[in-house]
C-alpha positions as a printed NumPy array, in Angstrom:
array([[ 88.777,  40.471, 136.592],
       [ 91.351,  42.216, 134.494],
       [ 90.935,  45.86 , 133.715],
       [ 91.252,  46.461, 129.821],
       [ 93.075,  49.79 , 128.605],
       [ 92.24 ,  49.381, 124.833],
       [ 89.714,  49.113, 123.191],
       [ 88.189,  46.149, 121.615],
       [ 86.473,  47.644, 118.148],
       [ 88.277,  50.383, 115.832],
       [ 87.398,  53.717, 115.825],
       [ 84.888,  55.044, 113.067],
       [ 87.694,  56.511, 110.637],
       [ 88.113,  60.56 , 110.471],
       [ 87.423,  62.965, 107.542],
       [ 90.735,  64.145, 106.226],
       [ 92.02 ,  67.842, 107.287],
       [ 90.638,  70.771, 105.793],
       [ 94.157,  71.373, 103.451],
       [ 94.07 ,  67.871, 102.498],
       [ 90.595,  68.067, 100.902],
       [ 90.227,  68.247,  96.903],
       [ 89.816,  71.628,  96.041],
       [ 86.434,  70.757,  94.213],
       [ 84.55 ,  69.337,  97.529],
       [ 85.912,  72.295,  99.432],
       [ 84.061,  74.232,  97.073],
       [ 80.786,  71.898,  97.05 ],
       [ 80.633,  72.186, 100.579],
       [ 80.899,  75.799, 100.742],
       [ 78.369,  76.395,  98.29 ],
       [ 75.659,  73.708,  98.654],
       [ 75.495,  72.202, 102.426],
       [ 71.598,  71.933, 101.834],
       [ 69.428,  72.025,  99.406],
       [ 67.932,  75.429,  99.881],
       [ 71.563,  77.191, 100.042],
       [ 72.307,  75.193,  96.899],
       [ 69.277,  76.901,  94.787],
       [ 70.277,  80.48 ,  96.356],
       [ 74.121,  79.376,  95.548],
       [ 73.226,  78.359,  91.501],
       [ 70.909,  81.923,  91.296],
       [ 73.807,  84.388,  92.823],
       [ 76.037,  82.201,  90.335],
       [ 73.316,  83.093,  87.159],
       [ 73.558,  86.536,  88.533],
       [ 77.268,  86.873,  88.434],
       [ 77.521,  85.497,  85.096],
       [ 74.822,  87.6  ,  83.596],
       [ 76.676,  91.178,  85.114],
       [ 79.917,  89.467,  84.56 ],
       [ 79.528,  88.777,  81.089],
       [ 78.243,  92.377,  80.266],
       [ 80.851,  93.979,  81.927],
       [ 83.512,  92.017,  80.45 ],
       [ 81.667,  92.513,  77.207],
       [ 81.932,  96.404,  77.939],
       [ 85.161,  96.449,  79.506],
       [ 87.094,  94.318,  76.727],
       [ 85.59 ,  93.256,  73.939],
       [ 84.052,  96.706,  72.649],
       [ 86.438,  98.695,  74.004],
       [ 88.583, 101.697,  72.905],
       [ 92.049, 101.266,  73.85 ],
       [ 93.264, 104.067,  71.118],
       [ 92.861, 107.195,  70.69 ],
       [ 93.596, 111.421,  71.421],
       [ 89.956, 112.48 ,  71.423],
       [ 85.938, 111.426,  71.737],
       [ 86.087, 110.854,  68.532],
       [ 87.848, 107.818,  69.306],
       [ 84.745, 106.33 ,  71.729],
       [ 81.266, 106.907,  69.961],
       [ 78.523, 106.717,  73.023],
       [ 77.697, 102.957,  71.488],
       [ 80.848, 101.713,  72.021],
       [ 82.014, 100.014,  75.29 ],
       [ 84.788, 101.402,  77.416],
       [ 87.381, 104.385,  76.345],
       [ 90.376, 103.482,  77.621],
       [ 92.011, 105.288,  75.277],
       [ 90.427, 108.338,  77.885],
       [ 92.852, 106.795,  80.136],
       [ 95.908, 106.049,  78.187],
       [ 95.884, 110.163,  77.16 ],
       [ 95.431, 111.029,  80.568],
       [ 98.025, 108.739,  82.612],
       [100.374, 112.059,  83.282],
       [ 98.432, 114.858,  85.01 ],
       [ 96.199, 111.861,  86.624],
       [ 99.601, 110.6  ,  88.418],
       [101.745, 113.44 ,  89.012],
       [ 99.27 , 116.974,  87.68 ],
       [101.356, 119.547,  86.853],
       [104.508, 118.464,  88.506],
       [107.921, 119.43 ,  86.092],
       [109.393, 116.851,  84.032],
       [112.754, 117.455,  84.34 ],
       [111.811, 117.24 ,  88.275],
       [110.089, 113.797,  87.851],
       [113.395, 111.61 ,  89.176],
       [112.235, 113.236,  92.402],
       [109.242, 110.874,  92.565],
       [110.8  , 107.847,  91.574],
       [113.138, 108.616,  94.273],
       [110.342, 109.121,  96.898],
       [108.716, 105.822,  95.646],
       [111.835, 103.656,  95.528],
       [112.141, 104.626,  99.125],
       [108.774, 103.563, 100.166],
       [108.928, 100.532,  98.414],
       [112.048,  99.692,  99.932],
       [110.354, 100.437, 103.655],
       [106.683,  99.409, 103.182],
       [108.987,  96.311, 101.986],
       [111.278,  95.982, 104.944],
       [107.589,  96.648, 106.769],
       [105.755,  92.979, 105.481],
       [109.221,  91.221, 105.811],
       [109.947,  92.122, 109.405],
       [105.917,  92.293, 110.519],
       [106.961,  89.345, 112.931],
       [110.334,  90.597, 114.597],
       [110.072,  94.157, 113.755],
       [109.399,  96.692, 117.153],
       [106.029,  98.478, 116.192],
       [107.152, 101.238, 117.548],
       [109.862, 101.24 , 114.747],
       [107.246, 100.554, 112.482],
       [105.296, 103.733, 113.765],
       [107.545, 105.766, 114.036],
       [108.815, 105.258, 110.263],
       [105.183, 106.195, 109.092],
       [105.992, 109.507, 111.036],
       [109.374, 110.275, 110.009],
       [109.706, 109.184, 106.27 ],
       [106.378, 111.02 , 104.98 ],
       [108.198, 113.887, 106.281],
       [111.376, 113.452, 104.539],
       [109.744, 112.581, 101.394],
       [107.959, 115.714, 101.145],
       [110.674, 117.898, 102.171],
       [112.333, 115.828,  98.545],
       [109.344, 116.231,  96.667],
       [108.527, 120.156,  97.068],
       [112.352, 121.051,  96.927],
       [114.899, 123.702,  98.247],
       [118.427, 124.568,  98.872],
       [120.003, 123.157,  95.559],
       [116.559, 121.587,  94.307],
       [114.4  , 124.224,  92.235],
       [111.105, 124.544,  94.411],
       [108.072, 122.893,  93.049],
       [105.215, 124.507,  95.236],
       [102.397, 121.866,  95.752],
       [ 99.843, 124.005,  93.208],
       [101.879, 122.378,  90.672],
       [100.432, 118.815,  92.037],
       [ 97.607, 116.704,  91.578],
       [ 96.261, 113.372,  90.457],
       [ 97.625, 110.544,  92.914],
       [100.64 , 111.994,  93.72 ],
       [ 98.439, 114.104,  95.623],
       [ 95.971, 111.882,  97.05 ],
       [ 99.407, 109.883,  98.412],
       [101.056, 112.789,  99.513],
       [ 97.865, 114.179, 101.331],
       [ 96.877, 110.858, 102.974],
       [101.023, 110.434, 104.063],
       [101.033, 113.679, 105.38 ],
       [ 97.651, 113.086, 107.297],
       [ 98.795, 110.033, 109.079],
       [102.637, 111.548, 110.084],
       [100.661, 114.855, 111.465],
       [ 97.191, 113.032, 113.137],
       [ 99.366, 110.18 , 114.642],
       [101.203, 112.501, 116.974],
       [ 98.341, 114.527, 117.878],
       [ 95.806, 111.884, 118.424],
       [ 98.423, 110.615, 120.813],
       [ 98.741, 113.685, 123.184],
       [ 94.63 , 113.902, 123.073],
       [ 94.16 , 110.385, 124.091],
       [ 96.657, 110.762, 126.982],
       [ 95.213, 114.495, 127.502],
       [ 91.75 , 112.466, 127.934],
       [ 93.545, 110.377, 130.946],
       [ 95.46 , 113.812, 132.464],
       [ 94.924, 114.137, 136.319],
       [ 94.802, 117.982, 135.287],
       [ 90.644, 118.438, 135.122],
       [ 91.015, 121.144, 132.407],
       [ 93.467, 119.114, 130.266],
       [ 91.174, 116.528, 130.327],
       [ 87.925, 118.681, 129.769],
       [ 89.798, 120.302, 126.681],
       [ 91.027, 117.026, 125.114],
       [ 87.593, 115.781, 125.447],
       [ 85.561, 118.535, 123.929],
       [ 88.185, 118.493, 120.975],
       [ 87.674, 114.939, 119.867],
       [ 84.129, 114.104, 120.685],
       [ 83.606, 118.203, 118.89 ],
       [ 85.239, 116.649, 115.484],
       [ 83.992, 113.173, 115.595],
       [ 80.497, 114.968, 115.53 ],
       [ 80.991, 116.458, 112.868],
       [ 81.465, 115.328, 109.116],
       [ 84.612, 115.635, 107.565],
       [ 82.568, 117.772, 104.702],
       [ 82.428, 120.24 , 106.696],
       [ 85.549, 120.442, 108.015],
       [ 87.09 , 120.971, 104.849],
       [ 84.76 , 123.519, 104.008],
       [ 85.43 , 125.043, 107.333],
       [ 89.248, 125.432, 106.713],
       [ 88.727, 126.127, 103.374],
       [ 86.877, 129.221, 103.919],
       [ 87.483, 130.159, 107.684],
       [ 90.755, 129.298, 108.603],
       [ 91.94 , 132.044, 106.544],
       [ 90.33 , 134.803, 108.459],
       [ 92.06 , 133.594, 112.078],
       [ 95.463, 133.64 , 110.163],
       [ 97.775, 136.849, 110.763],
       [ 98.18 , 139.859, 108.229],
       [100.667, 138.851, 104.949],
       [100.732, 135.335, 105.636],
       [ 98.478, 132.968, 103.697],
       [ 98.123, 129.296, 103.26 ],
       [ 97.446, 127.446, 100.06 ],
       [ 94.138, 125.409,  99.647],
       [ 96.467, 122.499,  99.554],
       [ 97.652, 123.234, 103.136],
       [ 94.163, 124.264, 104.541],
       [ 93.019, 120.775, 103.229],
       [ 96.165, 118.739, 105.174],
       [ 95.23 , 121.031, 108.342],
       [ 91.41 , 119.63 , 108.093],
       [ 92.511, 116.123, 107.375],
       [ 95.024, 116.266, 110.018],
       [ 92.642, 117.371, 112.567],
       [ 89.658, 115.159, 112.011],
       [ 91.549, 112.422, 111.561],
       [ 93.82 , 113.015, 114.871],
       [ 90.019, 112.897, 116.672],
       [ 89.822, 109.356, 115.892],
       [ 93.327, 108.371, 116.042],
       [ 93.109, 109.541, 119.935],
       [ 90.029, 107.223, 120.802],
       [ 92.228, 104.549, 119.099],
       [ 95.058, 105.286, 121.346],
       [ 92.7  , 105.969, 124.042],
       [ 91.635, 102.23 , 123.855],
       [ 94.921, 100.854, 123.357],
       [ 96.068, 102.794, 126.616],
       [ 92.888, 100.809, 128.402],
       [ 94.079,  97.473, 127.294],
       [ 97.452,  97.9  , 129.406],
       [ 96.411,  96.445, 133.031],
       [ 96.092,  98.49 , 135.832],
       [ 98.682,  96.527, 137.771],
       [101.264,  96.708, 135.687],
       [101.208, 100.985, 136.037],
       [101.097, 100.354, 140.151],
       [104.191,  98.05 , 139.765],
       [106.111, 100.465, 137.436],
       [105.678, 103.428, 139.931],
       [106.559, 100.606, 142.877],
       [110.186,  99.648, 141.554],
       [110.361, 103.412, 140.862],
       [109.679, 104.402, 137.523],
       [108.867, 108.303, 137.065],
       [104.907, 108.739, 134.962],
       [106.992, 109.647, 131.764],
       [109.414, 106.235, 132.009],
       [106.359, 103.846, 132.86 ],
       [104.407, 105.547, 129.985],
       [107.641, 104.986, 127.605],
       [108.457, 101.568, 128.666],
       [105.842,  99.775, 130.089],
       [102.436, 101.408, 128.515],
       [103.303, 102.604, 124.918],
       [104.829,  99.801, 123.518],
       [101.981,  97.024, 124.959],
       [ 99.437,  99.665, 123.531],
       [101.033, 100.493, 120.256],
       [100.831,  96.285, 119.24 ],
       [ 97.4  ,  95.76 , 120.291],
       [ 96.221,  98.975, 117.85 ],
       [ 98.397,  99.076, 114.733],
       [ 95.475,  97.038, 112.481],
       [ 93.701,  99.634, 113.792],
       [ 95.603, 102.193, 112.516],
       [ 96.317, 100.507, 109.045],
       [ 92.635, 101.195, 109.071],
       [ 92.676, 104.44 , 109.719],
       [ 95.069, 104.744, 107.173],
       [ 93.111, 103.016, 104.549],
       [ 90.205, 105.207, 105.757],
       [ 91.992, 108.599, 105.192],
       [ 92.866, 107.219, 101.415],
       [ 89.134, 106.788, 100.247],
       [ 88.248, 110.152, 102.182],
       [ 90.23 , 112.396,  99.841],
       [ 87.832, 112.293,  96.909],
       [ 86.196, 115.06 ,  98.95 ],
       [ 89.058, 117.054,  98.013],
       [ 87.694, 117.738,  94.59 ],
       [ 84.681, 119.115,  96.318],
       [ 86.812, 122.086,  97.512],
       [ 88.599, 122.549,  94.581],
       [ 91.898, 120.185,  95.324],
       [ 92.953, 118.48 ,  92.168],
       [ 93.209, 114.785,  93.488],
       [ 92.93 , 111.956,  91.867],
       [ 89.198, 111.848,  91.526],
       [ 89.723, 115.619,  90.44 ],
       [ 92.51 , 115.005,  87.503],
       [ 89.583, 112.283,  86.36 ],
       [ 86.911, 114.782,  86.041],
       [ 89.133, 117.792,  84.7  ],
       [ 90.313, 115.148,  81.984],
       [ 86.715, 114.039,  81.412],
       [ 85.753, 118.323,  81.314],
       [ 88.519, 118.981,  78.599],
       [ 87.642, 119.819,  74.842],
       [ 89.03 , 116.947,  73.522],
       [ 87.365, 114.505,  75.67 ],
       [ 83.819, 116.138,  76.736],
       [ 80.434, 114.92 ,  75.707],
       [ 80.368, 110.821,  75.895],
       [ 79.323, 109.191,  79.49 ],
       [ 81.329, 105.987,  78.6  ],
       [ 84.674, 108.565,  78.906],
       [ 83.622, 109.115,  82.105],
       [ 82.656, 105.968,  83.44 ],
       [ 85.835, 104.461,  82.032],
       [ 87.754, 107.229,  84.377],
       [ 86.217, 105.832,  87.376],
       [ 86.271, 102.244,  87.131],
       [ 90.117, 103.418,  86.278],
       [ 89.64 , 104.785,  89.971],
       [ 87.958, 102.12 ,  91.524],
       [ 90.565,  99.565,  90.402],
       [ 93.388, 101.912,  92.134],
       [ 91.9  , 102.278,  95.454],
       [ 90.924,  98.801,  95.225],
       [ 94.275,  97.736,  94.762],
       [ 95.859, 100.092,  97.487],
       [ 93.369,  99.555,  99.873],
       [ 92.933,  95.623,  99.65 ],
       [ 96.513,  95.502, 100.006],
       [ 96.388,  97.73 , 103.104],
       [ 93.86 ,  95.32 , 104.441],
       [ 95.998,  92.031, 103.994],
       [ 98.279,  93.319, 105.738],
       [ 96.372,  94.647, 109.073],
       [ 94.905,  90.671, 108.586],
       [ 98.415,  89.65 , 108.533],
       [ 99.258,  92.185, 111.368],
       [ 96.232,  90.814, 113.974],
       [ 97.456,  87.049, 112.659],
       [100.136,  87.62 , 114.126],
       [ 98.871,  88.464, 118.037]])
């Protein structure tokens, strides 16, 4: 007998790929596999269109898109963004000088041109590179922005709206960065004190809410300060920032240092390599990939936690919206208000979904 290698009937034909699938059955299939998920698919449909159509009724068609004062958005009407188009100066830079403003173009040409250089070169670009730009450049930014030397000093009172929230939440990650590091590897010290210290630091601030924190350095941190030398709320609110946040960069770097196997560290020190070398050249580069997404979180994170700064008095950009919404011209209609914060929610949406893409992108890419 003769042993056969093929087969005898055809094979039962496959569906086509995913990508080569109409759009419209992608969409059918998504949305009604069965008949029960169809029914709860057509009534979250009715639902969007009903809340769809009223806010796109409020939004655009009986809006207020001119105008200098209230008087321009009755409380019938829909959304004031006139409210908005008044207020785009103080709720972008406060009170920073005109004449000064080439200074933030300057700073924000730069970051474009990096964050840029950042999503082009996400697949051949060192991370350490990467992290150590997020250190360095916040730092010369600022150093632009508040002046000096031949610059005429613009003290950060003076800012406000985002310029603030971006300067705070740059500022945050440069400083915590750093610091969570030396926790996390103050958490693995053979010293038994170093270790003991670094621990009761971070698991001391993750306890607690950020809230507090603030309030803490708002009103306490004064008093430990020497004689004649003050700090501005501004800097007492970068110092609480910088230190909560540092408590959960460390368990981030804390986990990333885990992730590096033990046997690599035992070959490092057999070939010769000193503690600081292996940790520079075999541990912190391994780690640093396997936790920047986590870190673009963090990131993302710190930018939706300063709206607390208007709770101590810090003009951000949730601030400038409610100062604008307080001012004679514009007090006494809710729709003024309301139009100021779906103004805000469609900036942090923006920044922060495009953070997100790109810490997608960034675990893709592993």
């Amino acid at each position: 007998m003769t042993a056969h290698f093929a087969r005898q009937t055809l094979i039962d034909p496959r569906s086509a790929p995913v990508a080569a699938i109409a759009i419209h059955i992608r969409w059918r299939r998504a949305l009604f596999p069965t008949p029960a998920m169809g029914a709860l698919s057509l009534a979250l449909l009715a639902l969007f269109a009903v809340f769809g159509w009223r806010f796109f009724d409020w939004a655009v068609m009986n809006a207020r898109w001119v105008g200098s004062s209230n008087e321009a958005c009755p409380g019938d009407a829909g959304a004031c963004w006139a409210f908005v188009t008044a207020r785009w100066k103080p709720w972008l830079v406060g009170n920073y000088p005109s004449a000064e403003l080439w200074r933030l173009w300057t700073c924000f040409a730069a970051f474009v041109l990096f964050w840029t250089w950042v999503v082009r070169r996400s697949r051949t670009a060192s991370p350490q590179r990467v992290l150590l730009g997020f250190i360095l450049l916040p730092a010369v930014l600022f150093l632009l922005l508040i002046g000096g030397g031949p610059l005429p000093v613009v003290v950060p009172t003076l800012w406000g709206g985002l310029l603030l929230t971006l300067v705070v939440t740059l500022a945050t990650f440069a400083t915590a960065l750093p610091m969570g590091l030396c926790l996390a590897l103050g958490r693995r010290s053979r010293l038994p004190v170093v270790r003991w210290l670094s621990g009761v630091f971070v698991e001391g601030l993750r306890a607690v809410p950020l809230l507090a924190v603030l309030f803490i350095a708002a009103t306490l941190l004064p008093m430990f300060l020497p004689n004649g030398f003050a700090l501005d709320l501004f800097w007492r609110a970068v110092v609480a920032f910088a230190l909560f946040n540092a408590a959960m960069a460390a368990e981030v770097f804390r986990g990333g240092l885990q992730s590096v196997g033990r046997g690599q560290i035992e070959a490092a020190t057999t070939v010769g390599l000193s503690d600081f070398a292996t940790l520079r050249l075999i541990v912190l580069p391994q780690a640093v990939t396997a936790i920047v997404p986590a870190l673009v979180n963090i990131m993302i994170a710190v930018i939706k936690e300063t709206t607390l700064l208007s709770v101590i008095g810090v003009s951000d950009l949730l601030g400038a919206v409610e100062s604008g919404a307080r001012s004679p011209a514009w007090i006494g209609e809710s729709n003024i208000l309301t139009s100021g914060y779906v103004f805000l929610a469609v900036v942090y949406l923006t920044v922060c979904y495009g953070l997100s893409r790109y810490s997608r992108r960034l675990e893709a890419r592993r």
